[in-house]
Wavefront OBJ file of the C-alpha trace (Angstrom):
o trace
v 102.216 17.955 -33.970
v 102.093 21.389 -35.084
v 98.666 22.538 -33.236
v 99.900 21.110 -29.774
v 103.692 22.670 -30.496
v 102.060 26.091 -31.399
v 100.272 25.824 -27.850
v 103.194 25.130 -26.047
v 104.996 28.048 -27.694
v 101.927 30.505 -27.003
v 101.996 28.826 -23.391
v 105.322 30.474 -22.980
v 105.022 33.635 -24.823
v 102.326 34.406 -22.415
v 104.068 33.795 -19.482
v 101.699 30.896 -18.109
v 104.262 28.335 -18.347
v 107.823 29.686 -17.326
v 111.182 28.178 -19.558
v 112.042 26.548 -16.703
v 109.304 24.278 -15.740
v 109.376 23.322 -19.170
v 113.010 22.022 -19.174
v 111.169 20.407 -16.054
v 108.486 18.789 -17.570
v 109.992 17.729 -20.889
v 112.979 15.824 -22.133
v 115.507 18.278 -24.158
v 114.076 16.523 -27.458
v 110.397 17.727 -27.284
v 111.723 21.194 -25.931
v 113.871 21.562 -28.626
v 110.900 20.971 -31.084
v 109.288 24.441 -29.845
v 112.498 26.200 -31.568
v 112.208 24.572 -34.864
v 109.707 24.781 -37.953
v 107.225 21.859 -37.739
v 106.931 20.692 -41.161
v 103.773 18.634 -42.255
v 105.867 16.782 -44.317
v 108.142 15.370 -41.468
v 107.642 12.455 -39.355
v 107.982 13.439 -35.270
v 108.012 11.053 -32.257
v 104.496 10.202 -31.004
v 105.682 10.323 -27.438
v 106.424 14.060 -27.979
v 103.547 15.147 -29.087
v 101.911 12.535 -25.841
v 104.221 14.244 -23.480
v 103.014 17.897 -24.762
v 99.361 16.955 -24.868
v 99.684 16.260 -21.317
v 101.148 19.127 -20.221
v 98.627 21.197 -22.333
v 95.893 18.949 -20.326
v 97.223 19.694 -16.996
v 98.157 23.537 -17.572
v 94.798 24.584 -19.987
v 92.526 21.480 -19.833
v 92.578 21.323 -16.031
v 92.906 17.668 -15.852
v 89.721 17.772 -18.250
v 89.840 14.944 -20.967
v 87.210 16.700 -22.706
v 89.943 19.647 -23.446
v 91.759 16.769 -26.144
v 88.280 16.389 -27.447
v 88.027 19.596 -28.610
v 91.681 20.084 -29.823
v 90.972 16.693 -32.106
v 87.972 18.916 -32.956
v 89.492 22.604 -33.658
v 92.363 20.107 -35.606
v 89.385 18.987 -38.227
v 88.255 22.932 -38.523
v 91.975 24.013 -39.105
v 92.622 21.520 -42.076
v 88.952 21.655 -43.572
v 89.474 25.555 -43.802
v 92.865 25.460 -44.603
v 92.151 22.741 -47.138
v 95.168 21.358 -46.705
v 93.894 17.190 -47.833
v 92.185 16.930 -50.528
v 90.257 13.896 -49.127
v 89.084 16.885 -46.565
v 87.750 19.051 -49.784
v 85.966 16.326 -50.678
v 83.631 16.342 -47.839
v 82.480 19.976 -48.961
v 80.562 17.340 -51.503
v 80.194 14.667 -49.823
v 77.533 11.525 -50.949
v 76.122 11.124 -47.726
v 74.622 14.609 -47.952
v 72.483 13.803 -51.392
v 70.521 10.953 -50.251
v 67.305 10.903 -48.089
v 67.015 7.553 -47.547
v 68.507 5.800 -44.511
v 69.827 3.021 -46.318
v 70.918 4.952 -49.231
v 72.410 7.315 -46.398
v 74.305 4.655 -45.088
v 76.091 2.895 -48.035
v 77.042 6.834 -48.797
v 78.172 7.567 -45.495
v 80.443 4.183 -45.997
v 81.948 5.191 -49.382
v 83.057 8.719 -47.904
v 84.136 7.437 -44.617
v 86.565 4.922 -47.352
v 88.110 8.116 -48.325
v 88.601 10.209 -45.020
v 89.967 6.878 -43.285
v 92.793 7.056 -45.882
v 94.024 10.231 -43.772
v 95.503 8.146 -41.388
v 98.141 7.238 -43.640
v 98.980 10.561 -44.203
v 99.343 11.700 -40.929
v 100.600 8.729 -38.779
v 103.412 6.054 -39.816
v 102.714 3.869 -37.217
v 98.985 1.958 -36.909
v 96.582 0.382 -39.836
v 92.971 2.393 -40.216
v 90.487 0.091 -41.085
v 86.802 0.371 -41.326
v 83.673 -2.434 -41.660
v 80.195 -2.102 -40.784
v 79.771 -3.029 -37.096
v 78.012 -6.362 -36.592
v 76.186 -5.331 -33.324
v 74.686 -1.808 -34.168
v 71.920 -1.869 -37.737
v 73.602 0.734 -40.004
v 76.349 1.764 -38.240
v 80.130 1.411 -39.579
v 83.246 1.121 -37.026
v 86.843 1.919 -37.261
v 89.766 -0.486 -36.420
v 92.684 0.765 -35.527
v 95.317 -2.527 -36.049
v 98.775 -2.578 -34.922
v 98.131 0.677 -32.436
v 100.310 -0.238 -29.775
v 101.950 3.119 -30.141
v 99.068 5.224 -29.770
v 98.882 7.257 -26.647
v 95.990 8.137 -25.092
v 96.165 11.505 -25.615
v 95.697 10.695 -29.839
v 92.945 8.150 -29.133
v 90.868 11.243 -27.653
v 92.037 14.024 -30.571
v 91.226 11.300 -32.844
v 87.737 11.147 -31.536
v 87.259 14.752 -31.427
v 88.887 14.555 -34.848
v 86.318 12.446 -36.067
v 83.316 14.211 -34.472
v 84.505 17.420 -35.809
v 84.692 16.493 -39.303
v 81.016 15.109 -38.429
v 79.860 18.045 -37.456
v 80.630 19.788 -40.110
v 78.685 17.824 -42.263
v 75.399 18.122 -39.876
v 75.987 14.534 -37.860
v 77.173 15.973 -34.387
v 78.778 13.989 -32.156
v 79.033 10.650 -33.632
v 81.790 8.699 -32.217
v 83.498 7.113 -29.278
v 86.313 5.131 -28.685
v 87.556 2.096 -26.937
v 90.321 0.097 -26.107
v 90.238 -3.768 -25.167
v 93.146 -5.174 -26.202
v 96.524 -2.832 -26.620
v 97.293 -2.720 -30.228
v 93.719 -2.555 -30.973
v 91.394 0.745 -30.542
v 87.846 0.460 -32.012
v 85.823 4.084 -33.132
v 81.913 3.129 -33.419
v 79.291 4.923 -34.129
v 76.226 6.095 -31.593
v 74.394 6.190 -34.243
v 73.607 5.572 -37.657
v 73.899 8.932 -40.316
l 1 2 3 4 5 6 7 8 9 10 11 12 13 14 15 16 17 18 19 20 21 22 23 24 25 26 27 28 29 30 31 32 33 34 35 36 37 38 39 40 41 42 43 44 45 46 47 48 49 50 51 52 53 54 55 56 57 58 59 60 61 62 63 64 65 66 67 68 69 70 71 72 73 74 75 76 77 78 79 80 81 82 83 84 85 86 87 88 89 90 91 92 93 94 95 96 97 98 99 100 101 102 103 104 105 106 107 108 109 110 111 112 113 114 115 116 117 118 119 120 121 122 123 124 125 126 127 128 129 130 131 132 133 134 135 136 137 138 139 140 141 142 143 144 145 146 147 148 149 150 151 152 153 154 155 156 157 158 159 160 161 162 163 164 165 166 167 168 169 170 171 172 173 174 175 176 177 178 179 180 181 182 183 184 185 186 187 188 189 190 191 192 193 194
């Protein structure tokens, strides 16, 4: 909530987005979160942050769904450098890193994704993260997302870029996609094994 608050704010300070067509755009309750102190510690209403992710997507993204991509993305760099979970400075020695072979690799790549999948805990009180090794796809793992029938779509792409960025940090690039087939379920696989 704070990253897509922050971009709001700058929005206005630079005169791009007038106060105005703010009051326009969103209800007095997610306005009134740009003159307050987010606090990671505080629960805030998903639909807020949805209703400001959209307007960042149609003011900066251009309509571009690739622009919540790379916010889930610069999200992952902000907390691993600000090293802010300590599941995140975990991944600066991570298990998957040690081992050269593939299957060795993958049962390491499942005991740290255990850990980082306990984020969503943290950060969301809605929605149960869950992760198994996919059936269809030979060393590849999945993530569940159970009971998601709050989860705009706005989250289900930062989540993704979320993901991919905390892969890439670790050397496995883009790694994951997303899908939706039934509405409080959203599945993460893997393109391909680690």
């Amino acid at each position: 909530m704070a990253g897509v608050v922050e971009n709001v704010a700058k929005l206005l300070a630079s005169g791009d987005l007038s106060r105005g067509d703010l009051v326009r755009r969103l209800p007095a309750r997610d306005v009134a979160l740009l003159d307050q102190e987010i606090l990671a510690s505080q629960w805030y209403d998903i639909q807020s942050y949805h209703r400001m992710n959209e307007l960042m997507l149609d003011l900066v993204g251009h309509g571009d769904i690739d622009y919540y991509r790379q916010q889930g993305r610069k999200t992952a760099q902000r907390l691993i450098d600000g090293g802010l979970y300590a599941q995140l400075e975990y991944l600066d020695r991570t298990q998957v890193t040690s081992h050269t072979d593939p299957q060795a690799r993958f049962e390491a790549f499942g005991r740290d994704l255990r850990l980082l999948n306990t984020l969503s805990a943290s950060i969301l009180n809605f929605s149960r993260w869950t992760y198994a090794i996919d059936p269809d796809h030979e060393r590849r793992y999945r993530i569940d997302v159970l009971e998601a029938d709050d989860m705009p779509e706005s989250l289900r792409w930062r989540s993704e870029g979320f993901m991919n960025g905390m892969a890439a940090a670790h050397g496995h690039g883009d790694l994951w996609r997303w899908d939706r087939s039934v509405r409080d379920h959203v599945v993460y696989r893997m393109l391909r094994s680690p």
